[in-house]
TORKOL-4160 file (C-alpha; in steps of 0.2 Angstrom, whole numbers, padded with zeros to 4 digits, m for minus):
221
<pt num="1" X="m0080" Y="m0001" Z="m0063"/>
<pt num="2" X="m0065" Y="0000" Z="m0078"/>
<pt num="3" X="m0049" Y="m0004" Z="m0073"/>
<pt num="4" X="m0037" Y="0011" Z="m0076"/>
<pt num="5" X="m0027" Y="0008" Z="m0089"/>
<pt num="6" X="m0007" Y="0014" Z="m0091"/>
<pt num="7" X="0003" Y="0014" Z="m0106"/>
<pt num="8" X="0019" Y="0003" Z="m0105"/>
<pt num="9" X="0036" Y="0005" Z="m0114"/>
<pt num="10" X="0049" Y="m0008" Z="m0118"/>
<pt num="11" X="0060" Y="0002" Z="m0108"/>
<pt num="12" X="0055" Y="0001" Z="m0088"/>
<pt num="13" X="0055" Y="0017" Z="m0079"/>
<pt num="14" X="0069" Y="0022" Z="m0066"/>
<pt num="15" X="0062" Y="0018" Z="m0049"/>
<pt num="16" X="0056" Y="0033" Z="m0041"/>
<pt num="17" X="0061" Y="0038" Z="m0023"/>
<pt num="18" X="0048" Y="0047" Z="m0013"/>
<pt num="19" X="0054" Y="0053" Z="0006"/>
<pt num="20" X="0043" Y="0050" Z="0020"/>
<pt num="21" X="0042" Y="0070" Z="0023"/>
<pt num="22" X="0035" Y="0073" Z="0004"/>
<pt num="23" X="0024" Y="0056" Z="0004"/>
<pt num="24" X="0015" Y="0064" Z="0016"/>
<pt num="25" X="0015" Y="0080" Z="0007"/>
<pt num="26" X="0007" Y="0073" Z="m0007"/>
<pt num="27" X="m0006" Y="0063" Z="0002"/>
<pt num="28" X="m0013" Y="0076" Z="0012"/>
<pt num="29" X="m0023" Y="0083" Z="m0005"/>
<pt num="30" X="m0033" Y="0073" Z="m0018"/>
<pt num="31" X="m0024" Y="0076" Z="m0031"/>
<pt num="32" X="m0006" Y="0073" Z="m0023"/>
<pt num="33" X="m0014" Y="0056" Z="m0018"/>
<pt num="34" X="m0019" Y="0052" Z="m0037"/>
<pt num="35" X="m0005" Y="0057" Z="m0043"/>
<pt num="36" X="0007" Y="0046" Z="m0030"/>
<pt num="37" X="m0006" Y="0030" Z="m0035"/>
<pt num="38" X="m0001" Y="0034" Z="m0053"/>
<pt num="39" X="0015" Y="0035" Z="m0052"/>
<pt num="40" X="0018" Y="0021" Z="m0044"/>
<pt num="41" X="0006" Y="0010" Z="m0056"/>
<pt num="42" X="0017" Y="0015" Z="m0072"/>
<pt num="43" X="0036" Y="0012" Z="m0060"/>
<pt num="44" X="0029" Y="m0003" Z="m0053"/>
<pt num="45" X="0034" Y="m0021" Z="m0060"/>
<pt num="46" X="0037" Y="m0039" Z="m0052"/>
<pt num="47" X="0051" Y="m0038" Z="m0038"/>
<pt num="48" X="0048" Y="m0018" Z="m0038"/>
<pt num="49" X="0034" Y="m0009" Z="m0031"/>
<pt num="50" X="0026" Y="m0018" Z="m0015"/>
<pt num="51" X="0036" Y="m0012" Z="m0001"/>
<pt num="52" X="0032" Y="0009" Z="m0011"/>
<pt num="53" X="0014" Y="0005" Z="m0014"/>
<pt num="54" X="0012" Y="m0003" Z="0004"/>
<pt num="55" X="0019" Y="0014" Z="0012"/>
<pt num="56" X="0011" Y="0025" Z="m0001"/>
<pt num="57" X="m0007" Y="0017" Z="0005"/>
<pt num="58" X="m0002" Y="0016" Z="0024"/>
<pt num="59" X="0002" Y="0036" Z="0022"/>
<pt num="60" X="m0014" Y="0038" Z="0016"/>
<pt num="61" X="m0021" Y="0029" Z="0031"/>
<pt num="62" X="m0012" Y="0039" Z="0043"/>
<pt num="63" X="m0015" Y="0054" Z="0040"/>
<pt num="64" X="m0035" Y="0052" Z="0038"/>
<pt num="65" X="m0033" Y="0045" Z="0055"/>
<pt num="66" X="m0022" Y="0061" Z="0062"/>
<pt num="67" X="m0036" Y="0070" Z="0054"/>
<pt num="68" X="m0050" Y="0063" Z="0063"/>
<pt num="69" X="m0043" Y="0063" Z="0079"/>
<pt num="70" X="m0037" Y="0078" Z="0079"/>
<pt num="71" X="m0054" Y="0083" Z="0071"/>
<pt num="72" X="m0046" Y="0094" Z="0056"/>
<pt num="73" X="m0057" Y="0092" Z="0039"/>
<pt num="74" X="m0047" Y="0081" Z="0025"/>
<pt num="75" X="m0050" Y="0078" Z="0009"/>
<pt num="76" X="m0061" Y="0061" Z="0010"/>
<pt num="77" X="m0071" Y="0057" Z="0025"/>
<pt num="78" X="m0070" Y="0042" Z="0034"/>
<pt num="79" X="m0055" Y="0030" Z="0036"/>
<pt num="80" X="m0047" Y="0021" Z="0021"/>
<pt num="81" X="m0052" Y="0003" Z="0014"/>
<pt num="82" X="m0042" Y="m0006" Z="0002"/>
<pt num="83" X="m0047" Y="m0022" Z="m0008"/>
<pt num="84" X="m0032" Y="m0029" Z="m0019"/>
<pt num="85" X="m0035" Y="m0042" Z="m0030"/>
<pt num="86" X="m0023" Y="m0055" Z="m0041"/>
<pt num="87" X="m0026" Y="m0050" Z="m0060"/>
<pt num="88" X="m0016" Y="m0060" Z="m0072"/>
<pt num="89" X="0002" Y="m0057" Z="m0067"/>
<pt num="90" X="m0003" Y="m0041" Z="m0058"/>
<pt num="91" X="m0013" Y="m0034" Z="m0044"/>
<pt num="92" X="m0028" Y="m0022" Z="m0043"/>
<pt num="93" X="m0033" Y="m0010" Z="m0031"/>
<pt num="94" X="m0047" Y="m0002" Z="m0026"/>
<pt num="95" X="m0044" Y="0014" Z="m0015"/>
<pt num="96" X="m0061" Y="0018" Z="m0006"/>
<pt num="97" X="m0066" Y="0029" Z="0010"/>
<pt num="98" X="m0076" Y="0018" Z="0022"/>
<pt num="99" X="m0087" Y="0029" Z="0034"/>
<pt num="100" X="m0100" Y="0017" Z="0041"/>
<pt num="101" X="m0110" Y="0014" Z="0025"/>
<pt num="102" X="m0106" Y="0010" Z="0006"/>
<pt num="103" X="m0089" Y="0012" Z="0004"/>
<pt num="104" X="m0085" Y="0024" Z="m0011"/>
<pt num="105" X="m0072" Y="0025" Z="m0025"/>
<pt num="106" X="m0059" Y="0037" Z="m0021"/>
<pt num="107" X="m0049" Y="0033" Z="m0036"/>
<pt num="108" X="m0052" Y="0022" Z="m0052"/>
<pt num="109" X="m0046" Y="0004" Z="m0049"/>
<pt num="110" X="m0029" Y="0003" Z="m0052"/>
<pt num="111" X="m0018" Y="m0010" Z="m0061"/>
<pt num="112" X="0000" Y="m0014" Z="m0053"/>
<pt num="113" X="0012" Y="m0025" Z="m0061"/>
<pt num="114" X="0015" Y="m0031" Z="m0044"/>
<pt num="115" X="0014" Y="m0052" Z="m0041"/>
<pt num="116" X="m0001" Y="m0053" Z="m0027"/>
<pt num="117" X="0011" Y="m0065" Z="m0018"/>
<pt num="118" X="0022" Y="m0049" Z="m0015"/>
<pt num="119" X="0013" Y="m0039" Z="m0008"/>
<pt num="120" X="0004" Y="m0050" Z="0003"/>
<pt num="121" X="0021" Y="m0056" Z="0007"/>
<pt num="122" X="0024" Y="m0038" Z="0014"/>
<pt num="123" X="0007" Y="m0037" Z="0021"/>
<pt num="124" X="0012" Y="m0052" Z="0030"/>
<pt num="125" X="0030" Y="m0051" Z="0035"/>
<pt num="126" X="0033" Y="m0032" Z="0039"/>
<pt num="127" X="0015" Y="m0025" Z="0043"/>
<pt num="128" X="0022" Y="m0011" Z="0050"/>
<pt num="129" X="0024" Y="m0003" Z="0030"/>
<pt num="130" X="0005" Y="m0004" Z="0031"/>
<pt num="131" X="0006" Y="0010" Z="0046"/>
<pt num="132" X="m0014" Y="0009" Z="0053"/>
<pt num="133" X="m0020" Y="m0003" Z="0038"/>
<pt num="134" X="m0023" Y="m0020" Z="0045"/>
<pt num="135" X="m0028" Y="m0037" Z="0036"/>
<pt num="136" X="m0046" Y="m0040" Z="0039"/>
<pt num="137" X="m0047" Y="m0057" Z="0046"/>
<pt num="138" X="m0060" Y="m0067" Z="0033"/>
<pt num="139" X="m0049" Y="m0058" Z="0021"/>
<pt num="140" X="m0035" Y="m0068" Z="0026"/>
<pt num="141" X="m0042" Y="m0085" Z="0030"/>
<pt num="142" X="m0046" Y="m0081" Z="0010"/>
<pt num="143" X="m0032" Y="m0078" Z="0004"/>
<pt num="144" X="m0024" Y="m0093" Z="0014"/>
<pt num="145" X="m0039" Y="m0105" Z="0007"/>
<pt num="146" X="m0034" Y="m0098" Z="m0009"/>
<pt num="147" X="m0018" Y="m0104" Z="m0013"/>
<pt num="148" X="m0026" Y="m0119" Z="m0021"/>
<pt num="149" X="m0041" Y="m0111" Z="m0026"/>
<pt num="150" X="m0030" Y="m0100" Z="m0043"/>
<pt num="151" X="m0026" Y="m0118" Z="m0048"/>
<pt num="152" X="m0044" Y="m0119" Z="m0053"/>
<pt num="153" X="m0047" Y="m0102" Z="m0060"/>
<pt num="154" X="m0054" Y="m0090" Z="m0044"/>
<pt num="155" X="m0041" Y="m0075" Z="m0040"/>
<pt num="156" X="m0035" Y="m0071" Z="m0024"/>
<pt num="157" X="m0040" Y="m0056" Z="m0015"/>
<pt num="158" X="m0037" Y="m0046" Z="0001"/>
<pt num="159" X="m0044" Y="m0032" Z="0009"/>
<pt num="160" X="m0034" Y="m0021" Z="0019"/>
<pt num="161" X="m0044" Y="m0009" Z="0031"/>
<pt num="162" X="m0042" Y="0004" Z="0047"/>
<pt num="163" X="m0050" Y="m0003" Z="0062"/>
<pt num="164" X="m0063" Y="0008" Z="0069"/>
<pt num="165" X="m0055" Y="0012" Z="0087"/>
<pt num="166" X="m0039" Y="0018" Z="0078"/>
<pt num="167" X="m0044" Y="0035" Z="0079"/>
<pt num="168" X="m0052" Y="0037" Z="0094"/>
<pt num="169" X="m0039" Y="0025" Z="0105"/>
<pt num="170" X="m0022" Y="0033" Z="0098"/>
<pt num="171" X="m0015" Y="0052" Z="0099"/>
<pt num="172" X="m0008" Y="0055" Z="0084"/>
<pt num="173" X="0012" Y="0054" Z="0094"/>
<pt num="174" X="0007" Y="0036" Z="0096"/>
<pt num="175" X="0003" Y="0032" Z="0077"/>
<pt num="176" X="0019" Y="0041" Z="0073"/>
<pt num="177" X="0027" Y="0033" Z="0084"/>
<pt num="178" X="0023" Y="0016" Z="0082"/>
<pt num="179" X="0022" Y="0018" Z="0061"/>
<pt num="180" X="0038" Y="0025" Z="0056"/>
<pt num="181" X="0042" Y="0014" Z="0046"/>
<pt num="182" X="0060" Y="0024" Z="0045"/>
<pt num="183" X="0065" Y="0013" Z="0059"/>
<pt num="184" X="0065" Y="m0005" Z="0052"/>
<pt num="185" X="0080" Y="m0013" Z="0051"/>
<pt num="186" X="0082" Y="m0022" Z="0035"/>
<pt num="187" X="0096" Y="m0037" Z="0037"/>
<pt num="188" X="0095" Y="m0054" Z="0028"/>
<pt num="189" X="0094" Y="m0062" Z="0044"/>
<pt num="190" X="0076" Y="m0053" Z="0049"/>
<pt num="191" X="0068" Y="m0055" Z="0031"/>
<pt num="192" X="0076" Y="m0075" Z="0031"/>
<pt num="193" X="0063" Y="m0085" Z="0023"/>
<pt num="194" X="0065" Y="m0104" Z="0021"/>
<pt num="195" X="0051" Y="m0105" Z="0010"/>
<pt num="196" X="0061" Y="m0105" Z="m0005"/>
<pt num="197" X="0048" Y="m0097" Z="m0016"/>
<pt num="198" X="0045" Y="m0080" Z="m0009"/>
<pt num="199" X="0053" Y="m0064" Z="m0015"/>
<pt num="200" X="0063" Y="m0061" Z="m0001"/>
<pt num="201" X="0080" Y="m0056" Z="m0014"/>
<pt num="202" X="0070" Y="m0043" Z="m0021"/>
<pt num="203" X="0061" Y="m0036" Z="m0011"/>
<pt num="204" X="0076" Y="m0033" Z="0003"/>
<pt num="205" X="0083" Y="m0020" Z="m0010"/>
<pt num="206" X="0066" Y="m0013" Z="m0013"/>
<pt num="207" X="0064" Y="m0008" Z="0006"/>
<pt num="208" X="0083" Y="m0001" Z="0007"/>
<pt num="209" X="0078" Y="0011" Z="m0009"/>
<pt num="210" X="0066" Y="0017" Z="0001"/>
<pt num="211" X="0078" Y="0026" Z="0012"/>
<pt num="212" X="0086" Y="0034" Z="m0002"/>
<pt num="213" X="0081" Y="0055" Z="m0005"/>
<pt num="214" X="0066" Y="0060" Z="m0014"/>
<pt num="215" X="0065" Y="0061" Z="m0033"/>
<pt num="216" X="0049" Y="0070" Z="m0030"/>
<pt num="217" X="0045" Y="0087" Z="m0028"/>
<pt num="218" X="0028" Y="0088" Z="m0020"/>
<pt num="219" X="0029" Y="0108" Z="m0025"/>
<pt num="220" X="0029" Y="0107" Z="m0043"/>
<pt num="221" X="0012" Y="0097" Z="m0044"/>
């Protein structure tokens, strides 16, 4: 599989605001989706773009979910599975539909600027970004036995997934409900980290950008 590649400027992009109204606007239809995923692939850079790629994903999660149990057709079948994986000083993803046998590509793997240790921080620390996506458990005893293993040349990975009774066990009020990620409370006393290391500075401003009004208009894709 060929990593998509995305032309970089010396000059960074503005960070892009995308409301939780349009987000889910967009992610309803393949090509809303693709162009989300794209958009934050050229914005995204270290210290910008986990907490926005997280909620992008999880909003793709949710609403195949809402879709199943409801029993409305949406664009992929299945539920979503998502392996991320530490390339150089950036991630890749790959966005697939799980149904029970192979998963498939629903995407071409996407390169992120975005340090591994980021995101998993996120995935970690404020799992309720990742709406229905949860860390498959051998994915994170991996990662975890991994830490050491990048000193010698193996890149960490994770695989993020949608457990199979999330669609059958919660109405779509519940998954709402219990994923509005709207409702987090951002505060330097929750996200306190004394692990001196992690990107807790950095990424407390991402997640207050992403209260800030859309810069996307889902109507003019």
């Amino acid at each position: 599989m060929t990593v998509k590649s995305q032309r970089r400027t010396d000059q960074p992009e503005e960070h892009i605001s995308i409301s939780e109204e349009d987000l889910a606007i967009l992610v309803a239809t393949r090509n809303g989706a693709a162009y989300v995923v794209d958009l934050l692939s050229r914005s995204a850079r270290p210290g910008r773009g986990a907490a926005p790629l997280l909620r992008a994903f999880a909003a793709m999660a949710r609403i195949a979910v809402e879709s199943l149990s409801a029993g409305r057709p949406h664009w992929f079948f299945g539920t979503l599975s998502i392996d991320v994986v530490s390339s150089g000083a950036g991630i890749t993803a790959d966005v697939m539909t799980d149904h029970g046998g192979p998963r498939e590509a629903l995407f071409e793997r996407t390169y992120f600027a975005i340090p591994f240790e980021e995101l998993r921080w996120m995935v970690d620390r404020i799992p309720e970004l990742a709406g229905p996506l949860k860390l498959r458990a051998n994915a994170a005893r991996a990662a975890a036995a991994q830490d050491g293993a990048r000193r010698t040349g193996f890149s960490a990975m994770l695989t993020l997934y949608v457990p199979p009774q999330s669609h059958r066990e919660r109405s779509t009020d519940e998954l709402v409900c219990a994923d509005d990620t709207a409702k987090i409370v951002i505060s330097p006393e929750s996200l306190f980290d004394p692990d001196s290391t992690s990107p807790v500075p950095a990424l407390m401003a991402e997640m207050a950008h992403l209260s800030l009004p859309s810069q996307v208009d889902p109507r003019e894709l």
